[in-house]
C-alpha positions in Angstrom: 97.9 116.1 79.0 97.4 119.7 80.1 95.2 121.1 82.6 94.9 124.9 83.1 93.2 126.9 85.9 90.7 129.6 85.3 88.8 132.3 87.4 85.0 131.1 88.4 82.7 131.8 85.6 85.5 132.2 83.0 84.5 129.7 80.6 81.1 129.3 78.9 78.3 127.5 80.7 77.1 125.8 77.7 81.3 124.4 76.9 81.2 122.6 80.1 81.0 119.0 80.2 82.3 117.8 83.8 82.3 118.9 87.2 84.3 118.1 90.6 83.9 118.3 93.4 86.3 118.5 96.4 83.7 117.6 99.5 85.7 118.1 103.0 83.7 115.9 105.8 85.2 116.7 109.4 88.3 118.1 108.2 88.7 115.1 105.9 88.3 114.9 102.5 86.2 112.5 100.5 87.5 110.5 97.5 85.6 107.3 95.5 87.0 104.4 93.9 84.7 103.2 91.4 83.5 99.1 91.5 85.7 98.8 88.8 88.8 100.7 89.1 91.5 99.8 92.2 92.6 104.1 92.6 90.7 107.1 94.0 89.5 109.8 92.9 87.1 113.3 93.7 83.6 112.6 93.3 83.1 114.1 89.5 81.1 113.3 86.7 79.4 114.4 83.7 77.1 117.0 82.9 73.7 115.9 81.4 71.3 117.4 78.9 69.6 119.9 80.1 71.2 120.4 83.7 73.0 123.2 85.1 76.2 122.9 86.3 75.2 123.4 89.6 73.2 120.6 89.5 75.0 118.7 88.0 77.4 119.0 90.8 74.8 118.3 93.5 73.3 115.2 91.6 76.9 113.7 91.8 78.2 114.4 94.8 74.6 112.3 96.0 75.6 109.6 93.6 79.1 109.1 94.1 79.4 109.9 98.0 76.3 109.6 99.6 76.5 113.8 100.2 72.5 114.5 101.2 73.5 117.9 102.8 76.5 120.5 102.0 77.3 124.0 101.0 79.0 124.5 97.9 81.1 127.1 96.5 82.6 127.0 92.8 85.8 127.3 93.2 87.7 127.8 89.8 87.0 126.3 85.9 89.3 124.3 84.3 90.5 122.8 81.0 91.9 120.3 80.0 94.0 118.8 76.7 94.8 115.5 75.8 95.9 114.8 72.1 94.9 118.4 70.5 91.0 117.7 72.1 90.1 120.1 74.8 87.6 119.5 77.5 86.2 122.0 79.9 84.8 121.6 83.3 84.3 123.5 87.0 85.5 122.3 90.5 83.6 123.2 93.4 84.2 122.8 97.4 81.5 121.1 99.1 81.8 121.8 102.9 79.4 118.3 103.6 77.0 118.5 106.4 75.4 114.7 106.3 76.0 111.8 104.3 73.5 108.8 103.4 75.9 105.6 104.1 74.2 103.3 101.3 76.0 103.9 98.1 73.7 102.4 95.1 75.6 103.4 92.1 78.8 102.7 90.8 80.7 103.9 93.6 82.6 100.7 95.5 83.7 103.0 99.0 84.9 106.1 100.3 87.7 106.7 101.6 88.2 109.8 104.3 91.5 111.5 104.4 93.8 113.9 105.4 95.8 114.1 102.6 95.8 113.3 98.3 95.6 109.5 97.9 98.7 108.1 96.2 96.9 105.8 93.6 94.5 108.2 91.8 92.2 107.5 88.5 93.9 110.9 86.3 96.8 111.7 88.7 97.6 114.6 86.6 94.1 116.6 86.6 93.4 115.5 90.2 96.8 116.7 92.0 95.9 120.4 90.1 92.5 120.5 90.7 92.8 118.8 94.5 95.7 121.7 95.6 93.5 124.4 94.0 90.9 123.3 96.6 93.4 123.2 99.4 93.5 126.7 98.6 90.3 127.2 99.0 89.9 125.9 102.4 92.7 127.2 103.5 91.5 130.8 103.2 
């Protein structure tokens, strides 16, 4: 697997298929574990027919943590390459203002933290993509 960082807006809006999100909540940030999965990982998901990027982004980050408020930036595109395919997607920082506690989807919990969880869902893509967002919010 190969994951490669590009500038915002670098690759084709209509070539994207995922977005992340890394959402910082009161200096922590969030990551899900899905009801059936035991590792962590940034809220993310798919983009559907018909939706923007953007709201794409938004629509998860309300399924998969609750997020009813935040600002978001996008932060850099990405690809990635696993056995010759390649799938494109965007990261954005969500700076989240409030959070709805009931999770109704297939989110199990969050988990608030200072630091990259150990066990994580794609290891590889998420360490990239999670210091490119340190970055971010370090600037």
């Amino acid at each position: 697997m190969i994951t490669k960082l590009y500038p915002p807006k670098s690759i084709e809006e209509s070539k994207l298929t995922y977005v992340v999100m890394a959402a910082r909540y009161r200096k922590e940030w969030i990551f899900v574990r899905h009801r059936d999965r035991k590792s962590w990982e940034m809220p993310a998901g798919h983009i559907e027919q018909g939706e923007s990027a953007d709201q794409a982004a938004v629509r998860e980050l309300f399924e998969e943590a609750g997020v009813v408020r935040s600002s978001m930036v996008h932060i850099c595109d990405y690809s990635v390459l696993v056995r010759e395919k390649k799938g494109y997607g965007r990261l954005y920082g969500a700076s989240v203002e409030e959070l709805d506690p009931h999770l109704e989807y297939e989110i199990a919990e969050l988990l608030f933290t200072a630091d990259l969880p150990v066990a994580l869902t794609y290891p590889e893509v998420q360490t990239i993509l999670f210091k490119r967002a340190e970055k971010h919010f370090q600037t």
